[in-house]
N, C-alpha and C positions, 0 to 999 in steps of 0.2 A: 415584608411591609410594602415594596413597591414592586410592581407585578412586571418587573425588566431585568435580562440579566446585567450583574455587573460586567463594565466592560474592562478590557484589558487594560487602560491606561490607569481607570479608575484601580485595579487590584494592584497596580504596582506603582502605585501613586507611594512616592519619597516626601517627606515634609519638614525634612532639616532645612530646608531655604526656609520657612516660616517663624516667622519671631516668633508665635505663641502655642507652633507647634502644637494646634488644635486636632490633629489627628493620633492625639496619643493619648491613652488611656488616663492619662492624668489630668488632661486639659484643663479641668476647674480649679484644682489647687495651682497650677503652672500658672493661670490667670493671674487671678483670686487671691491663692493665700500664700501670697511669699511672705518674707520676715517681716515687711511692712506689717502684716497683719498682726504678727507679737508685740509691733510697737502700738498699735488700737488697742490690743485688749490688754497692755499696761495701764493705758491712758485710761482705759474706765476702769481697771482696779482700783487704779491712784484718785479716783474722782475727781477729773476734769472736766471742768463743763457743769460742774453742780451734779453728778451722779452718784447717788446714795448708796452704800454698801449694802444696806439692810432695805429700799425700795421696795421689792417683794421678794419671797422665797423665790420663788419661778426666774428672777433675774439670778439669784444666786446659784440654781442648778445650768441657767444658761450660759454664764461664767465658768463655771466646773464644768461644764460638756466644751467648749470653748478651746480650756487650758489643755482639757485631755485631748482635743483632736489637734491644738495646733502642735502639742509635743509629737502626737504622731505623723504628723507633715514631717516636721525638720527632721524624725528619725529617718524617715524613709528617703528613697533616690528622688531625687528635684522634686522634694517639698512634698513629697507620697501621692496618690491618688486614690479613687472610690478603694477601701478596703474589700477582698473578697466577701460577698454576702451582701455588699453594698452599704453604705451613709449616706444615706441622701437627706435623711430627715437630721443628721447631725449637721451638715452643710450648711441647709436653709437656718439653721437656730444660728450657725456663726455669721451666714447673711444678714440675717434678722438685727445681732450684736451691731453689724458692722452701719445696717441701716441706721439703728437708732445711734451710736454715737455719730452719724454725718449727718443728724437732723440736730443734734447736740449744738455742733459745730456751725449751726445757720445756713445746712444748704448745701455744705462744702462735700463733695465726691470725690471718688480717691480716682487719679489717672485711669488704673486698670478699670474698671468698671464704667469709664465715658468708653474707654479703648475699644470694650465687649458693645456697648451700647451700641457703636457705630457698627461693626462688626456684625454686630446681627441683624440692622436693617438691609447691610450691602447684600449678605450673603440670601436675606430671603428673596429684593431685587431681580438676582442676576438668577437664583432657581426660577424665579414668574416668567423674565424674559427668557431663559433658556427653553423653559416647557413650551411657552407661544411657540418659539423658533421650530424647537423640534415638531409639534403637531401640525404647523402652519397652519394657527388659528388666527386668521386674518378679521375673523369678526368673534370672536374671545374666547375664552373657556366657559364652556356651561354652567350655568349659574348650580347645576347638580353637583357638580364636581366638587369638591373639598377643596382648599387652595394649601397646598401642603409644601414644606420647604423640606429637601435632604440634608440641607445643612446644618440646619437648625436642629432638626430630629438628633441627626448623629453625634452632637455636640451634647446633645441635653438642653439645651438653654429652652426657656418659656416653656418647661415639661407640664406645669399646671394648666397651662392653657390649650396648648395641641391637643394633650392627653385627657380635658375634660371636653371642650368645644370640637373638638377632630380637624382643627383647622389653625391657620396662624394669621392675625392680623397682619397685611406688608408696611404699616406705618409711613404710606404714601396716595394719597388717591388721586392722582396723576395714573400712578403707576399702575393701581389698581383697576383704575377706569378703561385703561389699556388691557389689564390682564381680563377683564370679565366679558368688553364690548368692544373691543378691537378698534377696525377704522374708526367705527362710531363712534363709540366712546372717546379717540381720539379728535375728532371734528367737533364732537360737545363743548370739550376743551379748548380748543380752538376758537371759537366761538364765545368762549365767556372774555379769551384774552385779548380777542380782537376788539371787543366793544370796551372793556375795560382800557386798552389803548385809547379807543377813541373818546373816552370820557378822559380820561386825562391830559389829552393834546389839548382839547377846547374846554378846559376849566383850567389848565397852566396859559393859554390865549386871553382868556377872560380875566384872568389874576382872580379867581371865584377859589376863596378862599372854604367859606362852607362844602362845594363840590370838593377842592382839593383833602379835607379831614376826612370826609365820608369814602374816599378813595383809598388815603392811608389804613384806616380800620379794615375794608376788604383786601389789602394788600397785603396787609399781618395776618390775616385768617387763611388767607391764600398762601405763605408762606409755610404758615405752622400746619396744614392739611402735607404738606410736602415731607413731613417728618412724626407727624400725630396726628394720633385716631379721633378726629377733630368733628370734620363735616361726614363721615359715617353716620352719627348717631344724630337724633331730633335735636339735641339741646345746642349742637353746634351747628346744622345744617339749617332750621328755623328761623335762628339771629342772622345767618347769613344769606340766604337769597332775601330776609324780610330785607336787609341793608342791602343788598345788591339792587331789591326791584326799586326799594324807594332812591336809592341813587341815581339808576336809570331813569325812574320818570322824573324824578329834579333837571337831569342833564335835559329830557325831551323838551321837559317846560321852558328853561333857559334859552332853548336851542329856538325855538318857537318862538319868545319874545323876540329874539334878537333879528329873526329874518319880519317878523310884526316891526320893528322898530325901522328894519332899513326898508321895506317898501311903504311905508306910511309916508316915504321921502319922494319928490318930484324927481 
């Protein structure tokens, strides 16, 4: 898959320091499906939450596929792993189970799966910044290039998406802007935050309450780009330079009056 040999430290890499002992065959149930999980898929037998025994067939064979893979967890050593031949598509249906009773629940996510969440931004991070490092691509990686994580891959996690798109979202564009255009893309950055500073200092000067909202809504957009695939796509990136420019020219107009206001003075 990656056109490098493994290196020595990497083949004799140990992972009993790791709480989730992500280098073992079993990672996804280790996560995933500890005993907690027998306690969810009581909770929808017993119909918590308003969930219907009889809802549809397909919920009741996804139940019975369920009951059978988490008995095979607990029989096996720490809760079992992908059987030989492979379960992947059983997994995803007990994913599935688990999503829909946490949207049951209003929202509510089970620890392990914020754990992985996080987990799988850090780990594709530090693959971006490791490959810059290694190539010293000081003005980025070729926009040709696939942007591809090892960590990710070897784990399995987002298999839908690497394995259809060839590529993985980093769920930061900060990071990304660094990963594709190097200095540049870093001085871009730079560049929005420094004026974004300086709309702030002199709309917190003014007590300019309308500048100060129009500030906040860019500062949550700018936030959530930091963790979601946000300002990538038209429908976020649109809303937001429209509200950055019209910010900007508010701040210029304001800035305009105000020096109009002190030399109309003797």
């Amino acid at each position: 898959m990656y056109d490098e040999i493994i290196t020595e430290k990497e083949r004799n890499f140990i992972p009993q320091d790791l709480e989730v002992k992500l280098y073992k065959d079993n990672y996804h149930q280790y996560i995933t499906m500890r005993r907690d999980l027998k306690r969810i898929y009581d909770n929808i037998i017993l119909n918590e939450d308003g969930l219907k025994k009889n809802e549809s067939s397909d919920i009741n064979k996804e139940n019975k596929l369920t009951y059978s893979s988490i008995n095979k967890i607990e029989k096996s050593e720490d809760y079992g792993g992908y059987n030989e031949g492979g379960n992947f598509e059983e997994n995803e249906k007990i994913n599935q189970i688990i999503e829909r009773y946490n949207q049951k629940k209003g929202g509510e996510r089970l620890i392990e799966n914020a754990y992985v969440t996080m987990l799988f931004r850090l780990f594709i991070w530090r693959d971006m910044l490791r490959e810059m490092k290694k190539e010293r691509a000081f003005l980025g990686i070729n926009f040709g290039k696939p942007q591809r994580s090892k960590s990710i891959e070897i784990l399995g996690w987002a298999r839908d998406e690497w394995t259809r798109d060839g590529w993985i979202t980093p769920h930061n564009l900060y990071i990304h802007l660094f990963y594709r255009a190097g200095i540049v893309g870093l001085g871009g950055i730079c560049v929005v935050f420094i004026l974004l500073i300086r709309m702030i200092k002199d709309f917190y000067l003014q007590s300019n309450i309308t500048g100060g909202i129009l500030i906040s809504v860019i500062i949550y957009w700018l936030l959530i780009a930091a963790f979601l695939v946000f300002l990538e796509f038209p429908y976020g990136a649109i809303p937001f330079w429209s509200v950055f420019g019209m910010t900007f020219a508010y701040y210029q107009n304001k800035k305009n009056e105000i020096k109009y206001e002190n030399s109309s003075y003797p």
